[in-house]
C-alpha positions in Angstrom: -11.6 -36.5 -55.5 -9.4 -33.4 -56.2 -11.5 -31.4 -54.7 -11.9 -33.5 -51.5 -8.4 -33.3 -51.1 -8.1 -29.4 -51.8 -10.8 -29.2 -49.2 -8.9 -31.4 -46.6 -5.7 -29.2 -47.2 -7.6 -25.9 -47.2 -9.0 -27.3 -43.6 -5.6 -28.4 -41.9 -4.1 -24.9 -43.5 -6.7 -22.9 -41.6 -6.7 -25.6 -38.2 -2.6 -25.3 -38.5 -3.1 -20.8 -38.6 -5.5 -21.2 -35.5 -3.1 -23.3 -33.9 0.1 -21.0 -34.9 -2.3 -18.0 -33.6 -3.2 -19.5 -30.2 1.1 -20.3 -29.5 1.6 -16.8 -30.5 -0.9 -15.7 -27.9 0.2 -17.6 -25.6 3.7 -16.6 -26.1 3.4 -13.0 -26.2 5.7 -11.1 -24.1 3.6 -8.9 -21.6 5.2 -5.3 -20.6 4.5 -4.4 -16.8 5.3 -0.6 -15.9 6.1 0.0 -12.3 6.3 3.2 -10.5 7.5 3.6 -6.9 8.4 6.4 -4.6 9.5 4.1 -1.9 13.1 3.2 -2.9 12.2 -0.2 -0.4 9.7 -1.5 -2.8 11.5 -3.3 -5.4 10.3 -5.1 -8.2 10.2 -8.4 -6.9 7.1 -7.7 -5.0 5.3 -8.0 -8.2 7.4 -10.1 -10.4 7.3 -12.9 -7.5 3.3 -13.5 -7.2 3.2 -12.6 -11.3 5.2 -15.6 -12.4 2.8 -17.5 -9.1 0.0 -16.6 -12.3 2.3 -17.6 -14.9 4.1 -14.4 -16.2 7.8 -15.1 -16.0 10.4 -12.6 -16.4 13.0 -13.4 -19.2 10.0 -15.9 -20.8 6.6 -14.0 -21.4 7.2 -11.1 -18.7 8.9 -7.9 -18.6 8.9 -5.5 -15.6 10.3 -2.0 -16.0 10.8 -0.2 -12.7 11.1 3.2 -11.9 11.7 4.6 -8.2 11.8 8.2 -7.4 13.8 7.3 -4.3 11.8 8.9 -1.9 11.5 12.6 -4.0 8.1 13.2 -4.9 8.9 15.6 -7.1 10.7 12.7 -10.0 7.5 10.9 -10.3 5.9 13.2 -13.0 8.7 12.6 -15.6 9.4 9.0 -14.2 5.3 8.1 -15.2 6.5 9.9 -18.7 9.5 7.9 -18.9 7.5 4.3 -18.2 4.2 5.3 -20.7 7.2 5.9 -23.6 7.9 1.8 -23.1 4.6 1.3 -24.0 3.4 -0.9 -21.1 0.1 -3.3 -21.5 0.0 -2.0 -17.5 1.2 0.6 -15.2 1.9 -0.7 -11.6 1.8 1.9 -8.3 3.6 1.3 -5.2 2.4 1.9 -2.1 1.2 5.7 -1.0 -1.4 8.1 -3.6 0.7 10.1 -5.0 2.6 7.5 -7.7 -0.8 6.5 -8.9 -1.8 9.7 -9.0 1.3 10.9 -11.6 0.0 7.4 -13.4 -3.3 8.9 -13.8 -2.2 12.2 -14.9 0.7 10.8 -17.4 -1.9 8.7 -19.5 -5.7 8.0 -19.7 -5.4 4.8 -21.5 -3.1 2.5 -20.4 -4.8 0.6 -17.3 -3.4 1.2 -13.7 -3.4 -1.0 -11.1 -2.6 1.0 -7.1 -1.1 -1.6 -4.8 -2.0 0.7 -1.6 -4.3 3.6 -1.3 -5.9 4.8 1.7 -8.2 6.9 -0.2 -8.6 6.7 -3.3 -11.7 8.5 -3.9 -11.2 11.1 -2.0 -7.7 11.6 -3.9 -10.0 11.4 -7.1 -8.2 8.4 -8.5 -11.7 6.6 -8.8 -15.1 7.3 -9.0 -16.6 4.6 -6.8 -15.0 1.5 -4.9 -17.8 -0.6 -6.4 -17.2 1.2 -10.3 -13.9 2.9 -10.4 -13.9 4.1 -13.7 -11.5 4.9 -16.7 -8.8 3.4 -16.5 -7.6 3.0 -12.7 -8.4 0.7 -9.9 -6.1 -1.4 -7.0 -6.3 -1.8 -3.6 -7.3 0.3 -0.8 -5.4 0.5 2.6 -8.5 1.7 4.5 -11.0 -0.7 6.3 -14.1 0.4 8.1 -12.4 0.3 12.1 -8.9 0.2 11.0 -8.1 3.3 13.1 -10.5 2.6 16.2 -8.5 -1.1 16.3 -5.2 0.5 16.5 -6.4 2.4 19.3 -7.8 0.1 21.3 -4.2 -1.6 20.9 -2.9 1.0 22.4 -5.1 1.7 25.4 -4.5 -2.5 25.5 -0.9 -2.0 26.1 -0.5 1.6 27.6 -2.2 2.1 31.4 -3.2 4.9 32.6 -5.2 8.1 31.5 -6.1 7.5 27.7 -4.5 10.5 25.5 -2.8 9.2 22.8 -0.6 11.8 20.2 -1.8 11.4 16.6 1.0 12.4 14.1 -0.6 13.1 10.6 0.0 15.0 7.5 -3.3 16.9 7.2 -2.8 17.6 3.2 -3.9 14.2 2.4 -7.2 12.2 2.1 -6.2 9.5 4.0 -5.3 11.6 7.1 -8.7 13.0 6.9 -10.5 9.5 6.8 -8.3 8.1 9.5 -9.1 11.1 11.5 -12.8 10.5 11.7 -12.1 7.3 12.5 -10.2 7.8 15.4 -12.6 11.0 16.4 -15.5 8.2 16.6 -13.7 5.3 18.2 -12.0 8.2 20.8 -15.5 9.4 21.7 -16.7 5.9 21.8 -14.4 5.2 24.8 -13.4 8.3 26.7 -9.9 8.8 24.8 -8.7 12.2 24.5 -6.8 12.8 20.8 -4.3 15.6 20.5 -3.0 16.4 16.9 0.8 17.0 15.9 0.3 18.1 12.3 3.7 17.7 9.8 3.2 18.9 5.8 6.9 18.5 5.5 9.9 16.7 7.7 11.0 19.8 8.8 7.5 20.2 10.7 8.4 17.4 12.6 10.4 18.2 15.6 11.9 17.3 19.1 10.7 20.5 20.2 6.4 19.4 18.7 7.0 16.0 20.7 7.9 17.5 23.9 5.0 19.7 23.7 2.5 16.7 22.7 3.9 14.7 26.0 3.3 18.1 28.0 -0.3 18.3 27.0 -0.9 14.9 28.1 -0.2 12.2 25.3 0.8 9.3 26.5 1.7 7.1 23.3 1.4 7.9 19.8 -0.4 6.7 17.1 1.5 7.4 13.5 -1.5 8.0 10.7 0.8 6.2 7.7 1.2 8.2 3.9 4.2 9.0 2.2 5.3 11.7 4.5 5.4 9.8 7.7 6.9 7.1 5.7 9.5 9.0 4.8 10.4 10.1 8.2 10.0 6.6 10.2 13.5 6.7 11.3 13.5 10.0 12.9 9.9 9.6 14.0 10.9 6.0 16.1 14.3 7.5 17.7 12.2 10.9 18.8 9.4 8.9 20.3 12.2 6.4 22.0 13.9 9.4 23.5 10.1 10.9 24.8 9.5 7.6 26.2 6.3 7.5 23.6 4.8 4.2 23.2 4.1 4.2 19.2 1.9 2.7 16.8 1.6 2.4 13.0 0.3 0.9 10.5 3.4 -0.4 8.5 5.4 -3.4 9.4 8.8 -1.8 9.1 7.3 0.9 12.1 8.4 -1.9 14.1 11.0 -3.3 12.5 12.6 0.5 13.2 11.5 0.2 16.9 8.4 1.2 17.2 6.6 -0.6 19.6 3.8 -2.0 17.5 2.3 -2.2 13.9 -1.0 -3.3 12.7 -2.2 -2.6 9.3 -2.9 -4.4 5.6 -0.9 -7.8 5.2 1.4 -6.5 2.6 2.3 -9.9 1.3 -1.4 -10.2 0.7 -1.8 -7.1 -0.6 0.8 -7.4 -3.3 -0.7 -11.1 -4.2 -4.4 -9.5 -4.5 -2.1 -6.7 -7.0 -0.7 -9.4 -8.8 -3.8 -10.8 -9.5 -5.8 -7.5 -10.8 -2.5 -7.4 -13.2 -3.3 -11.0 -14.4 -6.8 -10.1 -15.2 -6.3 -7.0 -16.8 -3.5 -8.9 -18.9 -5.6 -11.5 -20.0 -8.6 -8.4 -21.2 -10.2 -7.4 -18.1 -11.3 -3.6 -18.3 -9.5 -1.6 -14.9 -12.8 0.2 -14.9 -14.7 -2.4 -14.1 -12.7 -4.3 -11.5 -13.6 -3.2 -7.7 -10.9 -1.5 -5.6 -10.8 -4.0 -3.0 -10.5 -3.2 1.0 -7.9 -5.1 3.2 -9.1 -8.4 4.6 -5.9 -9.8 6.0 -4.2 -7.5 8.8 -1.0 -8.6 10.7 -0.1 -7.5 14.3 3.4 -7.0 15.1 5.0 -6.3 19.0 8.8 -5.1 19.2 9.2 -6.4 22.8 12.6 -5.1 22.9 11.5 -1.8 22.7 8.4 -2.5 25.3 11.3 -3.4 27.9 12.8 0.1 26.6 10.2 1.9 27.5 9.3 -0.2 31.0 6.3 -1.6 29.7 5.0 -5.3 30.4 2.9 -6.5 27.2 -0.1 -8.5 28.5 -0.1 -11.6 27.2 -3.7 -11.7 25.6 -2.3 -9.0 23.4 1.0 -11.0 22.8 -0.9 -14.4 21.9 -2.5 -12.4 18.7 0.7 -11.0 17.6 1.3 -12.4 14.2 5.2 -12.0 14.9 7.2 -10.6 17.7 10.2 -9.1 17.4 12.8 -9.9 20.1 
């Protein structure tokens, strides 16, 4: 009989541990680092679709955030400052080069990109099937991406077809996005003229009057972290050269521009979210495919179309996902 009972005690000692062991678990406080060069991208772009998968800040979630505020140069010792926290993951914002001072700050601690046009070619990953190590995210590129936004240009724009392409050449992406539009421009008789800018002073007044003079009727921006950078400047020199201008980012158009088309960012930050969740709960980063954009999101500034004289057809305007007025 005693040692029935010992037995039964020994039993709802161990089932009582388990059960102590799984609340533990389950109430273990997660540490989320997140790196951003964009001072625009605040915390709550994550946090917000985390706690949608359970993780809530104050309760089981805490996010540390780190900005560079728009100075590329602060990111090194910012990635330094966010692996000293000891993270269970490192978050990117949007662009390459956060994820890549991630990469080169630690080897071990997984990191999720929210947005990166290229990643292999910026030698992030080894594959979009296999990344690899200890990286992966989402990728801003999509096969057509570039030939789209030029057709919405030639939609909205009449006359002789040569549009301006402002691009960093430096980067991956610019290079991808170029052969893009190089195929889809051949494709269709449009004639491409480069203004090339490494830094925001190689962006000028003066290089956009001379891209108008050879011809360019509108101007498509090819986004990264430079042109991002120098959106505002960008809008009000194409405004005053009566350049009808594309992008890819939403806030193009909220500055003006007179369209955007590119990644739904809301849907790219809930795809984030949930790479974060699975990597949280023992997913290996390395084994997790860098995903393409799915979900894109068309937006028209008619404001500045009546700026600029310019009637938008209304096929066009029926697929705009929202129109600013």
């Amino acid at each position: 009989m005693r040692r029935r009972v010992f037995i039964a005690l020994l039993g709802a000692a161990v089932a009582a541990g388990a059960a102590d062991r799984g609340a533990h678990a389950q109430s273990k406080v997660h540490r989320v680092g997140f790196l951003t060069l964009d001072p625009a991208e605040q915390p709550s772009l994550l946090s917000d679709r985390l706690r949608d998968l359970g993780h809530l800040e104050g309760a089981n979630l805490i996010v540390v955030h780190r900005s560079a505020d728009g100075d590329p140069q602060r990111l090194g010792a910012l990635a330094e400052e966010l692996i000293r926290d000891k993270p269970d993951v490192l978050v990117a914002g949007w662009g390459t080069l956060a994820p890549k001072a991630l990469k080169a700050a630690t080897a071990e601690i997984p990191i999720v990109f929210s947005t990166v046009g290229d990643p292999v070619g910026a030698g992030l990953i080894d594959s979009l099937a296999r990344p690899g190590a200890n990286v992966t995210g989402q990728s801003g590129q999509a096969a057509e991406l570039k030939g789209k936004q030029l057709q919405l240009l030639k939609e909205m724009v009449p006359g002789p077809h040569v549009v301006g392409v402002l691009l960093n050449p430096d980067t991956p992406y610019s290079a991808l996005s170029l052969e893009q539009l190089r195929v889809a421009a051949a494709r269709d008789g449009t004639r491409l003229e480069l203004l090339e800018a490494r830094r925001p002073d190689e962006f000028s007044a003066a290089k956009l009057e001379a891209l108008v003079a050879s011809g360019a009727a509108s101007l498509l921006v090819v986004e990264d972290p430079l042109t991002g950078r120098i959106r505002d400047t960008v809008v009000e020199l194409a405004l005053r050269a009566r350049l009808p201008t594309l992008a890819g980012p939403r806030d193009y158009a909220l500055a003006g521009a007179l369209m955007s088309y590119g990644a739904d960012r809301r849907d790219t930050w809930r795809r984030t979210a949930m790479y974060v969740d699975r990597i949280l709960r023992g997913a290996s980063p390395g084994d997790l495919p860098v995903e393409q954009p799915t979900r894109f999101q068309l937006v028209v500034n008619l404001k500045t179309a009546e700026t600029l004289g310019l009637e938008v057809p209304p096929s066009l305007l029926a697929r705009a996902d929202e129109v600013i007025e």
